[in-house]
Structures are given as structure tokens and as C-alpha cells.
C-alpha atoms as one frame of an Amber mdcrd trajectory, in Angstrom:
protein
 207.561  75.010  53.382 207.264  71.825  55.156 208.824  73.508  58.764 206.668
  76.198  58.259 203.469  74.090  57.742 204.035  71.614  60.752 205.322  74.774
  62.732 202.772  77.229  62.568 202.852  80.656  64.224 201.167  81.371  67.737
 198.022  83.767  66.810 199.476  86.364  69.296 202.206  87.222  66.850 202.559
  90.079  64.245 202.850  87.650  61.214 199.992  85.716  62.084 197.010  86.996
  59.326 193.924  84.594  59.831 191.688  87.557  58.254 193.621  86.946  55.229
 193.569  83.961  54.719 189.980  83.392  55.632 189.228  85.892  52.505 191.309
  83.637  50.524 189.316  80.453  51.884 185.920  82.124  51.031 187.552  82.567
  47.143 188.638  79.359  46.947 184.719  77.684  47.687 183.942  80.366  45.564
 185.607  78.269  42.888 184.477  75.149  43.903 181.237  76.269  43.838 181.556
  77.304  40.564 183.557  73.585  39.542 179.940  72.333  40.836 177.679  74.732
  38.569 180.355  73.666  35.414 180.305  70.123  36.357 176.221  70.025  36.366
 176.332  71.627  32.620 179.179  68.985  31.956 176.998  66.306  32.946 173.398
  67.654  31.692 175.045  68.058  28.036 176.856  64.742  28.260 180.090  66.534
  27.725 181.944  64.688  30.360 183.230  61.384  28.335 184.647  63.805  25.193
 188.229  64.358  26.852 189.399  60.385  26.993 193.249  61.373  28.194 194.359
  62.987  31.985 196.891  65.403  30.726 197.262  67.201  33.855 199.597  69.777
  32.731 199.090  68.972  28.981 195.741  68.885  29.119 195.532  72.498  30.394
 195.900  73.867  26.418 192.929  72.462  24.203 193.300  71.389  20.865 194.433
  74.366  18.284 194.966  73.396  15.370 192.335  71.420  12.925 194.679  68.127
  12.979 194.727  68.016  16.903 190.904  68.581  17.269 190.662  65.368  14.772
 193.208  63.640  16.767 191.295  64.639  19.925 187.630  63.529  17.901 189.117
  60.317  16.388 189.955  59.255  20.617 186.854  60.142  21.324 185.174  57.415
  18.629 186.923  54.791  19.903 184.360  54.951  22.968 181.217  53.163  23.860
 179.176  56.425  24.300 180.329  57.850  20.647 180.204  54.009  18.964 176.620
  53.355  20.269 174.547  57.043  20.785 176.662  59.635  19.368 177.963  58.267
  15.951 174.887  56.965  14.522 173.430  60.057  15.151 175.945  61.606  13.140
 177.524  63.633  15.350 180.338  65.847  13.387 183.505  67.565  14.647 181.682
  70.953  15.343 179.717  69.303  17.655 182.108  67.281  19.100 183.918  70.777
  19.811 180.793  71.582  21.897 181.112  68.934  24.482 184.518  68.892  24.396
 184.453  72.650  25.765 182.509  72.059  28.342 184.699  69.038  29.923 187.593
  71.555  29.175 186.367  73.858  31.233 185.324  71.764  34.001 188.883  70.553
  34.086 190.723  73.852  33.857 189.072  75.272  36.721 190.122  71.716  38.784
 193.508  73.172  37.528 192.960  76.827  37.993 191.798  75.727  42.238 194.941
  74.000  42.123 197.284  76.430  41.778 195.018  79.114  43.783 195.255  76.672
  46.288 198.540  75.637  46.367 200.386  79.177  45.752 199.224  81.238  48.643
 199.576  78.102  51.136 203.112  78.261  50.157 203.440  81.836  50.541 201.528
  82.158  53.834 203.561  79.054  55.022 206.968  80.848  54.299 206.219  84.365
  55.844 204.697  82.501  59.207 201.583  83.493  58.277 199.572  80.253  59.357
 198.101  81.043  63.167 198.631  77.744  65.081 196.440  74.573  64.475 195.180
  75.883  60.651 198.557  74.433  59.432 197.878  70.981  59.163 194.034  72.173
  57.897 195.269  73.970  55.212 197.404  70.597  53.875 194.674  68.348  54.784
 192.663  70.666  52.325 195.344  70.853  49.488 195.375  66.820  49.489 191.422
  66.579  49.460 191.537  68.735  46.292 194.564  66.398  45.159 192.069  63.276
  45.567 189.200  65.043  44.034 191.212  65.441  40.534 191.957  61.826  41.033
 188.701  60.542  41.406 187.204  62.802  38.589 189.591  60.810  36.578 188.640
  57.660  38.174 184.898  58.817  37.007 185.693  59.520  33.788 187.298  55.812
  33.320 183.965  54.188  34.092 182.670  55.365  30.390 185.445  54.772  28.174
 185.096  51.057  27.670 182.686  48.790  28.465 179.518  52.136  29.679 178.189
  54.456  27.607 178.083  56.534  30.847 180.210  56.954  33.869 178.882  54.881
  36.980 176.817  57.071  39.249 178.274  55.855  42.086 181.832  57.450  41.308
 179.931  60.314  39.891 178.151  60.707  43.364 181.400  60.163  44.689 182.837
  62.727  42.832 179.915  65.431  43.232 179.861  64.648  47.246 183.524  65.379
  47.318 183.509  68.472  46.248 180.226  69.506  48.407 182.288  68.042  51.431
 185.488  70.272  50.264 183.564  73.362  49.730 182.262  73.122  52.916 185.344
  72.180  54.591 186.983  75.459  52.984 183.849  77.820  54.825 184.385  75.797
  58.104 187.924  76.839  57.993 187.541  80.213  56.655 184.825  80.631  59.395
 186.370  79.911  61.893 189.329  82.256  60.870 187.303  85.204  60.633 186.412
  84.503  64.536 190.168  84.513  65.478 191.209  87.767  63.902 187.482  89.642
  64.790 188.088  88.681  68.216 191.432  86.838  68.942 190.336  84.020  70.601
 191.877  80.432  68.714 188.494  78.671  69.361 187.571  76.459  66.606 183.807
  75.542  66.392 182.820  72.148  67.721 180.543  69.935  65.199 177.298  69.315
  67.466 174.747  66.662  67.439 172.068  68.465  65.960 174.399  69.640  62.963
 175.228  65.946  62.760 172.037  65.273  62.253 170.633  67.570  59.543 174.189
  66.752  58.008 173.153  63.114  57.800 169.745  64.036  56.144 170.852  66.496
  54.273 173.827  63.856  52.985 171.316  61.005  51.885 169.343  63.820  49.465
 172.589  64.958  48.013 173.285  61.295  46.872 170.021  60.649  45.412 170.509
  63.466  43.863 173.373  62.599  42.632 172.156  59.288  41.525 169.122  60.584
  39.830 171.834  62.535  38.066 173.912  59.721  36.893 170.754  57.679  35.951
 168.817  60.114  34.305 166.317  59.606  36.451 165.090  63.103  36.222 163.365
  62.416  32.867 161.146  59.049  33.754 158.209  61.628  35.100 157.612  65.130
  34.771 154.213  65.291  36.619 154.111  66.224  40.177 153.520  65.720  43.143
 152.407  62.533  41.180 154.473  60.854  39.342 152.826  58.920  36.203 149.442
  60.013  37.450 149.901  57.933  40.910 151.536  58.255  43.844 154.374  55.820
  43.001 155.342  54.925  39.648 154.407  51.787  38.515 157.763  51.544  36.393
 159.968  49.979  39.734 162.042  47.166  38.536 162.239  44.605  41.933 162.995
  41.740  39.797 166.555  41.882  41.017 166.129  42.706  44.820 165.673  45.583
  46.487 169.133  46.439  47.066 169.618  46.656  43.636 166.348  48.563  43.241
 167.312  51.436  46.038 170.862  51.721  44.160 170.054  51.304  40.261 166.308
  51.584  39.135 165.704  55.491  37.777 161.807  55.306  38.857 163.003  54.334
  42.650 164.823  56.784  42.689 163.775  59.744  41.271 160.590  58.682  43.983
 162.827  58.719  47.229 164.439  62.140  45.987 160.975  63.731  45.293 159.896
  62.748  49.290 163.407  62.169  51.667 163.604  66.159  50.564 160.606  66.870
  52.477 162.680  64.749  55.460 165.014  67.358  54.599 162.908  70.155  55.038
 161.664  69.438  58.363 165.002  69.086  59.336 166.259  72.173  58.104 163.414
  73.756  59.595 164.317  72.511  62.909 168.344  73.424  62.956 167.646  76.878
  61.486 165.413  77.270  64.812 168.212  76.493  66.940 170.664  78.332  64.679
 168.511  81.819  64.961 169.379  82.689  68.157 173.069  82.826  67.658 173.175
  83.958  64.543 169.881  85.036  62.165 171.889  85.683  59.473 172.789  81.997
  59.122 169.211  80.364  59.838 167.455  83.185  56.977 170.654  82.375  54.598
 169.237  78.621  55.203 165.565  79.073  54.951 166.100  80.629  51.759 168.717
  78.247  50.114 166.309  75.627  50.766 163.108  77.257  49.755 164.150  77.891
  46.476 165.876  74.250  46.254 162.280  73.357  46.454 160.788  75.483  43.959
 163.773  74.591  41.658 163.543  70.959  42.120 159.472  70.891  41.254 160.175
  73.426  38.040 162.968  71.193  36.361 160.789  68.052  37.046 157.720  69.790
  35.342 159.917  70.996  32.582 160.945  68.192  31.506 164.486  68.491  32.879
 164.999  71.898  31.624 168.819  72.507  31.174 169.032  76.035  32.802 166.528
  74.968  36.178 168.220  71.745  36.510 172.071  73.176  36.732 170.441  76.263
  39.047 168.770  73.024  40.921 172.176  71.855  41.429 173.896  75.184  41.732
 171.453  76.100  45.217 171.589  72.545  46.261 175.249  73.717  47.062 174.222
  77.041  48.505 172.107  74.571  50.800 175.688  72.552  51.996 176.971  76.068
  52.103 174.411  77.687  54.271 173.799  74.557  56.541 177.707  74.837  57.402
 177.628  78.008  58.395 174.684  77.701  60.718 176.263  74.309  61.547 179.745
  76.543  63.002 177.714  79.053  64.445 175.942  76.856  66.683 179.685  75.103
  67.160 180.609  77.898  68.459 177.982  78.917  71.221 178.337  79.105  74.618
């Protein structure tokens, strides 16, 4: 494997199948994608603190019989989150069974991309399949989905002893992992689908505008994400006001302002309500300059983050509504997803 990896065949050969393997790319976000949707229902029904071992291959076959779900339920008591929120409101094993499913789930389909990963790479690897310059791609990819099961673990271990919750700055960590992975995988499988449509090994260049709406785009993704781990989402459900004002008057600067921009909910959930329409304008913008090479691309963008917007007003307004926040963060990855393929379009221009 390893001579084939660092080796990789010259596109101009028979064995060479970059169509293939860009089709196995796009499945692979697929499943990301869908690690993302999971992981927002994980988090939303504060399932994610309910599995308190990493069993990686263990771990893969849940608890079957009644004496390992009370094994599994009498771990889970010996935590902050089940001593101090869960227990004395009498939470019982069939409810425990509930969260636990979801963090189950999350974590089998880490396992599941694992193996869909790792698999094919081997098998394209031995049969020379790799055209030349993806090889070292392809591993680069394997080990960021390596680290990402690593630092969902390295998450989880923020809640199990002195937090009732993990810290949102590993969960932001986490979540902007896996946006960054998914969209690594479409890159890739992008620029594949270029090589075998037209045979010419010409990766797409990251430009300065994509940069740019990258770099906006990346600051609303980790509010987000820290409105997320905060539960920041449920200190107003007014809008555009927030309390009845234009900023709330529940901002705690007592500590600074650094803490303040990194820890207080109200700040927060304020910067995330207005940087996105920073994002919008800059969306608006790229998708200009991505229309004429590819319209596709800059309507598949105007529409991801159209209804991002609609989305994001809704679950405010309904009170953090479990189904419109997990499709809020289900588009808000169509939105990564969209913006890198307009981003390697315009890479790609004369």
C-alpha cells in the first residue's frame, strides 16, 4: 500500500480511474454531511455526554443485554451532567437509552466513514488506481478523519468531570473539522471529475476572493458553533430585536471583553444574528464572480444561503425548535459545501 500511495500512477495510463474515485469522494462528504446533521441532534438532545468510554472497536456494538445497559447507565451517573441536571430530574434507564442512541449513532457513522474511507484507498492504491499528485491527498484525508475521531473524544472529555457540558471551544473545534473535511473531500473529488471529463491534471488554485468569503464565512460557522455549545440560541427568541432592543441588555463585561466575545451567550447569540448579514454580502459578491464560470455553482450558493437565513430567523422565533435548528445546521453545511464548489470553479478559470 505504502509504494503504491507515494507512487501514484501517471493519469495517461489505463489504470488510472479519477472518475471513480471522485464518485467515491462525493459519498464519502455525503457521510460527513450526514455525521454533521447526527451530531446537531446529538448535541440539541444533550445526548453527547451518555457514552463516557472510547471503545473504538468495542464501542461499535451497543449495550444488549439489560445488565450491560445498567452497566453502561450506572457510568453514566458518575458524571457531572447526570449528578447535577439529569438525576434530580429523575431521569430512568429508558430515557437514558434515548440519549445514549443518539451518541451511538453519531459514533458509528465516525466508524462506518472510517472504514469507507480507508477500504477503497487501499484498494485503489494496490491496483494503481491513484492518478499522480491525489496520492498523498487521499492520506492526508484518511489522517484528518483519524484526528477528527480523536478530537470528538477529546470533546467528549471536557464533560465528564468537572462540566456539566463539553467546552464549546473543542466542540467548535470539533464541528469546524468536519466542515473543513467535508469540504476538503468535494475539493478533491472536484477536481477529479475535471481530470477524467477532460484529461488535463490541473488542480484548482484557492484565489483571493475565495479566501476571503472563506474567512467570513469561517468566523459565522464558529459563532455558530459557540452559540451551540452555550446555548445561546435560547436567551431571545424575538427578532430582528432581541429582548425588545437592539442589543440585549443581558451582556456580562464584568470580566473583559475578551472573555465577553468568547463566553457570554447574549454576546454572542448578537454577533451571530448580524456578522451573517457580513456573510451575506459576501456571498453575494463571490457568487457574482462565480456565475460566469459556472451558474450552477453561484445559484447552488444563493440558495444554500437564502434558506440559511430563513432557517436561522425560524429556530430563533421558535424558541429553538429541535427540527429548524438541526436543518439550520444541516444547510449551514450545504453553505461550506456550495461555497467550495464555486470556490474551485473560479480556481480553475482561465
Amino acid at each position: 500500500m505504502d509504494s503504491a500511495l507515494a507512487q501514484p500512477v501517471s493519469v495517461s495510463t489505463r489504470t488510472a480511474r479519477p472518475l471513480a474515485i471522485a464518485n467515491w469522494l462525493f459519498g464519502v462528504a455525503a457521510m460527513v454531511f450526514l455525521m454533521v446533521v447526527v451530531g446537531g441532534i446529538t448535541r440539541l438532545t444533550e445526548s453527547g455526554l451518555s457514552i463516557t468510554e472510547w471503545n473504538p472497536v468495542r464501542g461499535a456494538i451497543p449495550p444488549l443485554t439489560h445488565e450491560q445497559w445498567q452497566h453502561v447507565f450506572d457510568l453514566y451517573k458518575q458524571t457531572p451532567e447526570y449528578r447535577e441536571i439529569n438525576g434530580p430530574a429523575g431521569m430512568d434507564l429508558a430515557q437514558f437509552k434515548f440519549i445514549f442512541f443518539w451518541e451511538w449513532v453519531h459514533r458509528l457513522i465516525g466508524r462506518l466513514i472510517g472504514v469507507v474511507f480507508a477500504l477503497p484507498l487501499l484498494w485503489f492504491a494496490v491496483r494503481r488506481a491513484i492518478p499522480r499528485g491525489y496520492g498523498w491527498k487521499l492520506v492526508a484525508l484518511l489522517l484528518l478523519g483519524g484526528s477528527q475521531g480523536l478530537l470528538g473524544w477529546y470533546m467528549v472529555m471536557s464533560g465528564l468531570v468537572d462540566r456539566t457540558d463539553v467546552s464549546h471551544f473543542r466542540l467548535s473545534a470539533h464541528l469546524l473539522l468536519a466542515l473543513f473535511i467535508m469540504a476538503a473531500l468535494v475539493w478533491t473529488a472536484l477536481d477529479l471529475r475535471y481530470l477524467a471529463k477532460n484529461g488535463d491534471n490541473r488542480p484548482a488554485r484557492l484565489t483571493s476572493p475565495a479566501l476571503v468569503t472563506g474567512t467570513i464565512l469561517f468566523v459565522q460557522l464558529l459563532l455558530g458553533a459557540w452559540v451551540a455549545g452555550l446555548n445561546a440560541g435560547y436567551v431571545a427568541s424575538d427578532w430582528p430585536l432581541m429582548q425588545g432592543g437592539l442589543v440585549p441588555d443581558g451582556i456580562d463585561w464584568a470580566s473583559g471583553a475578551g472573555w465577553a466575545f468568547t463566553h457570554d451567550p447574549y454576546l454572542l447569540h448578537f454577533l451571530h444574528r448580524w456578522w451573517a448579514w457580513v456573510v451575506v454580502a459576501a456571498l453575494v459578491i463571490f457568487a457574482r464572480k462565480v456565475k460566469p464560470v459556472d451558474r450552477s455553482a453561484a445559484k447552488a450558493i444563493h440558495i444554500a444561503f437564502g434558506t440559511q437565513i430563513l432557517l436561522g430567523i425560524a429556530t430563533v422565533m421558535s424558541g429553538m425548535n429541535i427540527v429548524l435548528a438541526v436543518c439550520h445546521q444541516a444547510v449551514g453545511a450545504l453553505v461550506v459545501a456550495s461555497v467550495t464548489w464555486g470556490a474551485n470553479s473560479v480556481g480553475r478559470a482561465k
